[in-house]
C-alpha positions in Angstrom: -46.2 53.0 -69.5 -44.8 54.8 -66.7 -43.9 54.1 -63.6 -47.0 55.3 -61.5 -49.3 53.8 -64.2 -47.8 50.2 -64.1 -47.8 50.3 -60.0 -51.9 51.0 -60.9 -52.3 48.9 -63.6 -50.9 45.9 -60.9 -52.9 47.2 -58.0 -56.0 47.0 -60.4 -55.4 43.3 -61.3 -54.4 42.2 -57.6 -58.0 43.8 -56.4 -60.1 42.4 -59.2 -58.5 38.9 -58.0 -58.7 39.7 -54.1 -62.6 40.3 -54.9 -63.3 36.9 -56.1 -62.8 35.3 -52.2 -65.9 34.2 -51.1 -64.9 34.3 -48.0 -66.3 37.5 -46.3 -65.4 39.9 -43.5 -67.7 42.9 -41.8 -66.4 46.0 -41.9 -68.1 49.1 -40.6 -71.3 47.5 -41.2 -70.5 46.1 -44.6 -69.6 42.6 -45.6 -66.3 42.9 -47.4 -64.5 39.9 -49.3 -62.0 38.9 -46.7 -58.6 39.0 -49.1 -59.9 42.7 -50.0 -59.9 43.9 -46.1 -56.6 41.9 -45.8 -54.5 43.8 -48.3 -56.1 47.3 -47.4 -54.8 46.3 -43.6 -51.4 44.7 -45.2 -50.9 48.5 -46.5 -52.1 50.2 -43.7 -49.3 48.3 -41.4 -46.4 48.4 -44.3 -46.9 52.1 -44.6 -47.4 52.9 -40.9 -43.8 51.3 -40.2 -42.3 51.5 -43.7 -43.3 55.4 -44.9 -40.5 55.0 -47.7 -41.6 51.6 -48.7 -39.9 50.6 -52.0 -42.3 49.8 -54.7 -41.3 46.2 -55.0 -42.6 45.9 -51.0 -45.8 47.7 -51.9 -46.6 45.1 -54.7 -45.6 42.3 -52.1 -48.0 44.1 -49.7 -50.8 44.3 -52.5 -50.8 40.4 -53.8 -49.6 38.7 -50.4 -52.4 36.2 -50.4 -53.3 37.0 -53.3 -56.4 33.7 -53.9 -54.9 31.7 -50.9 -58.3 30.4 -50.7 -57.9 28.0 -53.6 -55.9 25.8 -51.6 -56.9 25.2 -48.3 -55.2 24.8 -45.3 -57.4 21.4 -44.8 -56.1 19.9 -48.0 -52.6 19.6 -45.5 -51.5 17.3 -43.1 -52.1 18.4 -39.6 -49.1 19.1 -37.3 -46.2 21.5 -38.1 -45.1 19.8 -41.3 -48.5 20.1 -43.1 -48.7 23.6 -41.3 -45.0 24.2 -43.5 -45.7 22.1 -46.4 -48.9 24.3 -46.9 -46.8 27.4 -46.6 -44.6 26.6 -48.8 -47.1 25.6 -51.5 -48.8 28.9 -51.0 -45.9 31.1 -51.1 -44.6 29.2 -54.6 -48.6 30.1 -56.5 -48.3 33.8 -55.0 -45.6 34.4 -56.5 -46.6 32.7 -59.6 -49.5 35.0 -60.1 -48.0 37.8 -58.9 -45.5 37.1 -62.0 -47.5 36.6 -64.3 -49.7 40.0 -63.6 -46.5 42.0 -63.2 -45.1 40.8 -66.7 -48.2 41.8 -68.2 -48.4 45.2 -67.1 -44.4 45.8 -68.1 -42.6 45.4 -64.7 -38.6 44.6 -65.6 -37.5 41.3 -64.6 -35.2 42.7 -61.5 -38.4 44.2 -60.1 -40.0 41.0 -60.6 -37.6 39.1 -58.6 -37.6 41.2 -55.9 -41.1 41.2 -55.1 -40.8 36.9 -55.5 -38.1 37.3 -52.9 -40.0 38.9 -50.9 -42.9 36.6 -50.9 -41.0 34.1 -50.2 -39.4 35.9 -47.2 -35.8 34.7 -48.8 -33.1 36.5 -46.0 -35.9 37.3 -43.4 -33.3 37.1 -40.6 -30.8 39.4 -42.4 -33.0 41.4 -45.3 -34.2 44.9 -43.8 -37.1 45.1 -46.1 -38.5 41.3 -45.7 -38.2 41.9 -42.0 -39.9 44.7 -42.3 -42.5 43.5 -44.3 -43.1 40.7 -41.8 -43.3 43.1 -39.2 -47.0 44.0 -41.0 -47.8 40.6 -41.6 -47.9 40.0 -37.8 -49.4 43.2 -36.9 -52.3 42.2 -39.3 -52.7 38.9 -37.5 -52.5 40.6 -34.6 -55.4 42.7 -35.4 -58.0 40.5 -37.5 -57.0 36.7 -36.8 -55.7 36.7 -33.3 -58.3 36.4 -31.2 -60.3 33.9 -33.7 -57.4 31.8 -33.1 -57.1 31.8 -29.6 -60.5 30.9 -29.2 -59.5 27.6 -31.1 -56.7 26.6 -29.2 -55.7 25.8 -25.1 -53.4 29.0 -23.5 -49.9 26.9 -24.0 -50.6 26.1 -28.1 -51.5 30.1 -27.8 -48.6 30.6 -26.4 -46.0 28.6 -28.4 -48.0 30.3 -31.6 -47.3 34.0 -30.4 -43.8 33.2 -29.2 -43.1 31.9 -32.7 -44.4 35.1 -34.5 -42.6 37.3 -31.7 -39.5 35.4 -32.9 -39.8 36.9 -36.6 -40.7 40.5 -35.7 -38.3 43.4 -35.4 -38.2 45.9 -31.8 -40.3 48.2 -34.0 -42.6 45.7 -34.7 -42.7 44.5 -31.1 -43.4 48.6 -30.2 -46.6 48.4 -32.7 -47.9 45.3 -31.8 -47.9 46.3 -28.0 -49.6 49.4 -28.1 -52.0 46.9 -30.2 -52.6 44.8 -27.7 -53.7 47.3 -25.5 -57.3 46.9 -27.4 -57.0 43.3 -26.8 -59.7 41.0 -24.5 -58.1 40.4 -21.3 -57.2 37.0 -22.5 -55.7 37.5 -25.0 -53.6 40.5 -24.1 -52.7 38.0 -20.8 -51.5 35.3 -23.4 -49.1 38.0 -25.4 -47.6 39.4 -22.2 -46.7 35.9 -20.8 -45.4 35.2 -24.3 -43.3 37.7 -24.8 -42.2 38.3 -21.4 -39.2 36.7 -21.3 
C-alpha cells in the first residue's frame, strides 16, 4: 500500500468512527455528528497554521477525539483533578484506537508512536509540532465551544479558563485566535482581552 493510500485508508476509518457520535452540531443548515464537524475544523486550523504539516500531525488532527463521547466528562470528579484525571483517560483510549487503526492499514511502528506522542502532547512546551498542533486545538475551541462555555460559567472562572489555554498557545497562535475574536459577542471578546492582557 502506498503512502497516499494508507493516509486514506486511516482517514476512512477515523470518519466512519467520528460518524457514530450522537451528539449533533448544525452546520449550514444541516445537522452534522458533532466529532465529524470537529475534525473537519481540527484540519482546517492545523493546515491554516501548519501548511507543511507532517503526516503523523495530520493523523493526530484526523482521530483527536476520536469517540470521546464514550466516556463522559460526568463519569469524573468535579474540580481540576477529575477535569485531569478525565484527560488523561481520554488521551490513553485515543491513542489506543488510533493504534490499532493505524496497524491495520500498515503504518510502521515509528509513525505510530509519533502520532501517540502527539496525542498525548508529550514535550508541548519544547516540541515544535505538539505546540503547533495545540495551537489548532485552541483555535477550534475558540471557534465552536467558547461561547457555550462562557455562558456556563461567572467572568473570573472564564477568565482563569482562557488564561490557562493562552498559556499553551504559541505568538502565532495568539495572532489567529485574535483576529478570531474579532467575530466574537461583546462578552466574550471583553473576557479574552482582559485575559490575555497582561
Amino acid at each position: 500500500m502506498t503512502d497516499d493510500a494508507r493516509f486514506g485508508a486511516a482517514s476512512a476509518r477515523f470518519y466512519a468512527s467520528h460518524r457514530d457520535d450522537p451528539r449533533s452540531i448544525e452546520v449550514d443548515g444541516q445537522q452534522v455528528p458533532w466529532s465529524v464537524h470537529y475534525h473537519a475544523r481540527l484540519r482546517h486550523w492545523l493546515l491554516e497554521l501548519e501548511p507543511a504539516a507532517s503526516v503523523p500531525l495530520q493523523l493526530a488532527a484526523a482521530c483527536q477525539h476520536i469517540r470521546r463521547w464514550e466516556v463522559p466528562r460526568e463519569d469524573y470528579d468535579e474540580g481540576r483533578r477529575g477535569y485531569r484525571t478525565w484527560r488523561s483517560d481520554l488521551a490513553k483510549m485515543h491513542g489506543e484506537i488510533a493504534r490499532e487503526i493505524l496497524e491495520d492499514v500498515g503504518y510502521d511502528e515509528a509513525t505510530i508512536d509519533r502520532v501517540d506522542q502527539l496525542l498525548r502532547k508529550v514535550g508541548l512546551g519544547r516540541d515544535p509540532e505538539v505546540r503547533r498542533f495545540e495551537d489548532a486545538i485552541c483555535m477550534v475551541f475558540f471557534e465552536n465551544e467558547y461561547v457555550e462555555l462562557a455562558s456556563k460559567h461567572d467572568d473570573a472562572k472564564m477568565i482563569d479558563i482562557l488564561q490557562r489555554t493562552w498559556a499553551k498557545m504559541t505568538p502565532a497562535g495568539h495572532v489567529a485566535a485574535r483576529a478570531l475574536a474579532t467575530g466574537l459577542p461583546e462578552r466574550e471578546r471583553g473576557l479574552l482581552e482582559t485575559a490575555t492582557s497582561s
